[in-house]
SELUM-747586 format. One record per atom (N, C-alpha, C): residue number from 1; residue in one letter; atom name; x, y, z. Coordinates in Angstrom, 3 decimals. Layout:
BEGIN
site pos:NUM code:a site:CA px:X py:Y pz:Z
...
This chain:
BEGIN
site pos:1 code:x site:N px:-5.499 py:-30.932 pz:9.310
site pos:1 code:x site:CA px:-6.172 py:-29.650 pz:9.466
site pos:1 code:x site:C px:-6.241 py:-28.959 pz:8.107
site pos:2 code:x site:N px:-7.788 py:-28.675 pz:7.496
site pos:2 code:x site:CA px:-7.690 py:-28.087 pz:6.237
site pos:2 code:x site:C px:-7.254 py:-26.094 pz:6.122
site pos:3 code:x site:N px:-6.847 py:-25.813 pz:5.528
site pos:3 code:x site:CA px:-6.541 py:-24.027 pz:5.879
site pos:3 code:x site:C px:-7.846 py:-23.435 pz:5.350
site pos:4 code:x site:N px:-8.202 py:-22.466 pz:6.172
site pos:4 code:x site:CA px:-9.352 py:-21.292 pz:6.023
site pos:4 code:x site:C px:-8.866 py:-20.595 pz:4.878
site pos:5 code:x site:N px:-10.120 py:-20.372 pz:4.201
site pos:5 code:x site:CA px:-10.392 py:-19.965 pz:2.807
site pos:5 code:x site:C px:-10.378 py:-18.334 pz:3.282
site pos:6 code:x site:N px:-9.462 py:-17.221 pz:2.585
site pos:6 code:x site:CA px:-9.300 py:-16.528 pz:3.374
site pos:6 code:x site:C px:-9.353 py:-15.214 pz:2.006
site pos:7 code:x site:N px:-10.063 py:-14.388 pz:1.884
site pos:7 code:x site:CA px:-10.041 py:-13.174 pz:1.101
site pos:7 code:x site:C px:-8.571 py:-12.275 pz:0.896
site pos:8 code:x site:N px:-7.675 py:-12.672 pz:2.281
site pos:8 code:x site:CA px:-6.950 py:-11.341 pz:2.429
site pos:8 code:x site:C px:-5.984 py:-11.508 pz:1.530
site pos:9 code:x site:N px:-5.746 py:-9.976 pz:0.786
site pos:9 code:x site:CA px:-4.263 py:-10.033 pz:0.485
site pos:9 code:x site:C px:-3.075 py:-8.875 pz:1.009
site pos:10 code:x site:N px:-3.416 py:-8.921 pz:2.281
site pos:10 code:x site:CA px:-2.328 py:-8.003 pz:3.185
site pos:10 code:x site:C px:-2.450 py:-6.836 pz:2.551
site pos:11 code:x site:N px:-3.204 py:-5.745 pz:2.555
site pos:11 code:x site:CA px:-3.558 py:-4.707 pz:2.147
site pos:11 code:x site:C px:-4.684 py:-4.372 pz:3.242
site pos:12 code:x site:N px:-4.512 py:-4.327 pz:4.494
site pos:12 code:x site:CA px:-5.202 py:-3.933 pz:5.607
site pos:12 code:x site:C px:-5.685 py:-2.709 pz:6.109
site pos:13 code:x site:N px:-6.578 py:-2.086 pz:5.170
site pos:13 code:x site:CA px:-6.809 py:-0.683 pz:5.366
site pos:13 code:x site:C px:-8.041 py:-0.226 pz:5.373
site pos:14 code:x site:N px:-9.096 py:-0.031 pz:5.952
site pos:14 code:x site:CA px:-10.159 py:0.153 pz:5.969
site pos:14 code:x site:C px:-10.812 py:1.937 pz:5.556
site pos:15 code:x site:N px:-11.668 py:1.508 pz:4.240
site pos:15 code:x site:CA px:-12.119 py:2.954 pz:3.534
site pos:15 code:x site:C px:-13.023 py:3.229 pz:4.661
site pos:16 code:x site:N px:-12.977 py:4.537 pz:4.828
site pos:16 code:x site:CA px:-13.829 py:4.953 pz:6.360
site pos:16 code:x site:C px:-15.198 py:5.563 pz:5.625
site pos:17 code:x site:N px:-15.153 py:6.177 pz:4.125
site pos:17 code:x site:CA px:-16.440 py:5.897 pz:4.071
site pos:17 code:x site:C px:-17.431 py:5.132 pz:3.774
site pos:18 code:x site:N px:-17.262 py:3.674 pz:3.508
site pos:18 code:x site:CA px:-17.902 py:2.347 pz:3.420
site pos:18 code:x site:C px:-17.852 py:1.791 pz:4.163
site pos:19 code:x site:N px:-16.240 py:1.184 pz:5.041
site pos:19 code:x site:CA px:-16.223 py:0.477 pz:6.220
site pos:19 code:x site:C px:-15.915 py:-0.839 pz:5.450
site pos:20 code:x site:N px:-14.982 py:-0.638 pz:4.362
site pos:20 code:x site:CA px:-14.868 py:-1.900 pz:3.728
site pos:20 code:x site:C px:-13.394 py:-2.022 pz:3.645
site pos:21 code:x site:N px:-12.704 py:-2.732 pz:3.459
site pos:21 code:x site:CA px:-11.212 py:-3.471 pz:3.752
site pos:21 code:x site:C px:-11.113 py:-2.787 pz:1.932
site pos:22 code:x site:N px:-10.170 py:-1.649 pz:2.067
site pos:22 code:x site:CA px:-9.519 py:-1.858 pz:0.615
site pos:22 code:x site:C px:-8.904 py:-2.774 pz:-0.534
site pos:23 code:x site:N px:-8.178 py:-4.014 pz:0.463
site pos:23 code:x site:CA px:-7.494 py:-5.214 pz:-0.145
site pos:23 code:x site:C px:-9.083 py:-5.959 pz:-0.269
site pos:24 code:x site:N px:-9.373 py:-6.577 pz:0.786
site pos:24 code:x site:CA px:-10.174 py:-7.419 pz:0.997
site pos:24 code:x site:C px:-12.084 py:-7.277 pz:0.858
site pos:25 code:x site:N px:-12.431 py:-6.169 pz:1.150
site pos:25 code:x site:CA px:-13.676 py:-5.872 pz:1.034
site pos:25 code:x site:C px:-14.165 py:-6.226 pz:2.218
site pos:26 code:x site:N px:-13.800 py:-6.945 pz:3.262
site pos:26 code:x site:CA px:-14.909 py:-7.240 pz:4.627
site pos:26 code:x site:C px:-14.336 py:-5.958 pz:5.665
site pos:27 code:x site:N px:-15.587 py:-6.523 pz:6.742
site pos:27 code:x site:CA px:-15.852 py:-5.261 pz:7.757
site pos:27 code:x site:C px:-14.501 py:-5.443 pz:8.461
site pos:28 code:x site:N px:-14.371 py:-4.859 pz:9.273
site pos:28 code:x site:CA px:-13.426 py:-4.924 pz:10.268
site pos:28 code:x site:C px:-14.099 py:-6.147 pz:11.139
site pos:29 code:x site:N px:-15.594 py:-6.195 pz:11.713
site pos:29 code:x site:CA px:-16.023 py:-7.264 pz:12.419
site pos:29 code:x site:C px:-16.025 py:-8.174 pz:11.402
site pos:30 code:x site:N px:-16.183 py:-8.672 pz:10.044
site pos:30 code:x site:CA px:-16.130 py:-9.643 pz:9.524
site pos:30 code:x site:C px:-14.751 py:-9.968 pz:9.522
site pos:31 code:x site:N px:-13.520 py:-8.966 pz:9.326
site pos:31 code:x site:CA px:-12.055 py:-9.662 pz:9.704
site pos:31 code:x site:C px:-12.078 py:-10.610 pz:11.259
site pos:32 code:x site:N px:-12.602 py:-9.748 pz:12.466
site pos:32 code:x site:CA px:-12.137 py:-10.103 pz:13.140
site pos:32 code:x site:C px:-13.058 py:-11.693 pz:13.979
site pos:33 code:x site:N px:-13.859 py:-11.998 pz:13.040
site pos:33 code:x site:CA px:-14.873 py:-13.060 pz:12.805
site pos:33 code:x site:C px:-14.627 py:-14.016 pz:12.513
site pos:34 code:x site:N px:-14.030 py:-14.045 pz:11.453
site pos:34 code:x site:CA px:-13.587 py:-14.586 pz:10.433
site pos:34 code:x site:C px:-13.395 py:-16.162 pz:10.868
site pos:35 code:x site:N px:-12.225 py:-16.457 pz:11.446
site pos:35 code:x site:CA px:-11.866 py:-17.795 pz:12.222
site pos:35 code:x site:C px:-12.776 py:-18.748 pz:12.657
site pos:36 code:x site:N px:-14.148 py:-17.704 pz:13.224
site pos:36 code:x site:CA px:-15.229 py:-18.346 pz:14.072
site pos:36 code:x site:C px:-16.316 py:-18.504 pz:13.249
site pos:37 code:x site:N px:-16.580 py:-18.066 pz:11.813
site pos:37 code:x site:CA px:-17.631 py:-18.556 pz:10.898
site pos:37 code:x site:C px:-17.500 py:-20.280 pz:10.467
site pos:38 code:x site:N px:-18.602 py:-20.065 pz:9.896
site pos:38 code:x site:CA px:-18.858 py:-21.593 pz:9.359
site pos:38 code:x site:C px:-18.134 py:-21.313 pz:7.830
site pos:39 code:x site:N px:-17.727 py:-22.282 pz:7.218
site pos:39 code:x site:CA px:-17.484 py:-22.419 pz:5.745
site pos:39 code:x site:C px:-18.271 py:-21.529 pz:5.336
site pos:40 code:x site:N px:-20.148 py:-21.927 pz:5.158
site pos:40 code:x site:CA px:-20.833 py:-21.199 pz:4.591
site pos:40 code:x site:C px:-21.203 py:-19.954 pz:4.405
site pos:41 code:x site:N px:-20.810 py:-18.942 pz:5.773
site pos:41 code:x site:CA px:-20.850 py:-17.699 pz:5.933
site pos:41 code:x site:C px:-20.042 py:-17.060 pz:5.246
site pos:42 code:x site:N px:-18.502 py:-18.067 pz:5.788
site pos:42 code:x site:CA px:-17.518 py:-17.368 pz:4.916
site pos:42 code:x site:C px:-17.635 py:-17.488 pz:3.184
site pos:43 code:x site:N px:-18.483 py:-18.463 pz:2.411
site pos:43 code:x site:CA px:-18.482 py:-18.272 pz:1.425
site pos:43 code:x site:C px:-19.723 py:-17.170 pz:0.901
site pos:44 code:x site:N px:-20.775 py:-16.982 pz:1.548
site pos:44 code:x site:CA px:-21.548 py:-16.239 pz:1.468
site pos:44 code:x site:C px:-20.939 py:-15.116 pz:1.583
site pos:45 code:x site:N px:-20.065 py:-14.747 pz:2.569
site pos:45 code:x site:CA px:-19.186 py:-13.313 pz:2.646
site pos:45 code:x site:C px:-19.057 py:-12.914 pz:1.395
site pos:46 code:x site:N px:-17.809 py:-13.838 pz:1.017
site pos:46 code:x site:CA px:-16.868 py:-13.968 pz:-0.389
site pos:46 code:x site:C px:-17.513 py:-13.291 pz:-1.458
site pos:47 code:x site:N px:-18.945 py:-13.926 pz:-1.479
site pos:47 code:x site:CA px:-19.949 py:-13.774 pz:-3.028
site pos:47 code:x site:C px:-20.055 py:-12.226 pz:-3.108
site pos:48 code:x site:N px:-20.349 py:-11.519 pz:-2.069
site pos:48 code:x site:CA px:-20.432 py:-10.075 pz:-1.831
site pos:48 code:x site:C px:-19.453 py:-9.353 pz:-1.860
site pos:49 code:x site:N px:-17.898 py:-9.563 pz:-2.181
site pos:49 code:x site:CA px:-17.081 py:-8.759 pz:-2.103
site pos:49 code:x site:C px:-16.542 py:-8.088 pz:-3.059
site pos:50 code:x site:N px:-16.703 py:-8.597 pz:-4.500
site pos:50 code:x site:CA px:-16.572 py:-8.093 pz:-5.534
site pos:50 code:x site:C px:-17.103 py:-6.265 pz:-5.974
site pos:51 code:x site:N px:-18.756 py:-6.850 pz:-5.515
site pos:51 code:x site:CA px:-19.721 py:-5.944 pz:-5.602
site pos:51 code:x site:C px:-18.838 py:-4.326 pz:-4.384
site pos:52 code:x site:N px:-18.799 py:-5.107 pz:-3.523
site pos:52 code:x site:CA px:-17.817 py:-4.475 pz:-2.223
site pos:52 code:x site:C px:-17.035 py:-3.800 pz:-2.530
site pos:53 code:x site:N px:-15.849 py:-4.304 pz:-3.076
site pos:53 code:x site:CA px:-14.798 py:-3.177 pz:-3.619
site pos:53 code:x site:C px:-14.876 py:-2.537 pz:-4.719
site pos:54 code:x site:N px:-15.846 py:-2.668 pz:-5.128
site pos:54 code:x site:CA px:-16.322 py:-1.608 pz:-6.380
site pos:54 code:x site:C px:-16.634 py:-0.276 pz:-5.835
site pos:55 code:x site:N px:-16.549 py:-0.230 pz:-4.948
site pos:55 code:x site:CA px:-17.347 py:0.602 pz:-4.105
site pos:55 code:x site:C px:-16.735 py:1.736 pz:-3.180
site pos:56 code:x site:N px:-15.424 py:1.184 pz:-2.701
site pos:56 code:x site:CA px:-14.546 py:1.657 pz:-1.879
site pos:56 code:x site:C px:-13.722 py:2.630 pz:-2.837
site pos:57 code:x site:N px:-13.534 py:3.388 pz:-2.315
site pos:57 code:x site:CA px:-13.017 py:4.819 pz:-2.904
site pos:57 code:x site:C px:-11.395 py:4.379 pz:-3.015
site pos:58 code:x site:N px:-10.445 py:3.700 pz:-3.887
site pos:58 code:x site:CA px:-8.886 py:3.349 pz:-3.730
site pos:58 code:x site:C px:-8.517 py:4.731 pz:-4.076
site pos:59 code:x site:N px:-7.766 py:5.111 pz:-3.281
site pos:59 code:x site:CA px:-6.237 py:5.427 pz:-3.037
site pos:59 code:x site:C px:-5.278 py:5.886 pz:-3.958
């Protein structure tokens, strides 16, 4: 069994005015998705998250 390629780094907090994972940058539905994507989605996610937490107002 290979392990899911996984963004998180346990920093589970969602900025409420973006809707983006402070640690991670995905939605809350893309967390809770996650398992059930294809590789490709999840790497397509990935490509966007950079841009993502640029964005989120930290703390």
């Amino acid at each position: 069994m290979t392990a899911i390629e996984s963004p998180c780094i346990l920093v589970c907090s969602i900025d409420m005015k973006t809707g983006f994972c402070f640690g991670c940058g995905r939605t809350r539905e893309e967390i809770g998705a996650w398992i059930d994507m294809t590789p490709e989605i999840r790497r397509s996610v990935m490509a966007e998250l950079p841009a993502r937490l640029e964005t989120v107002e930290r703390r």
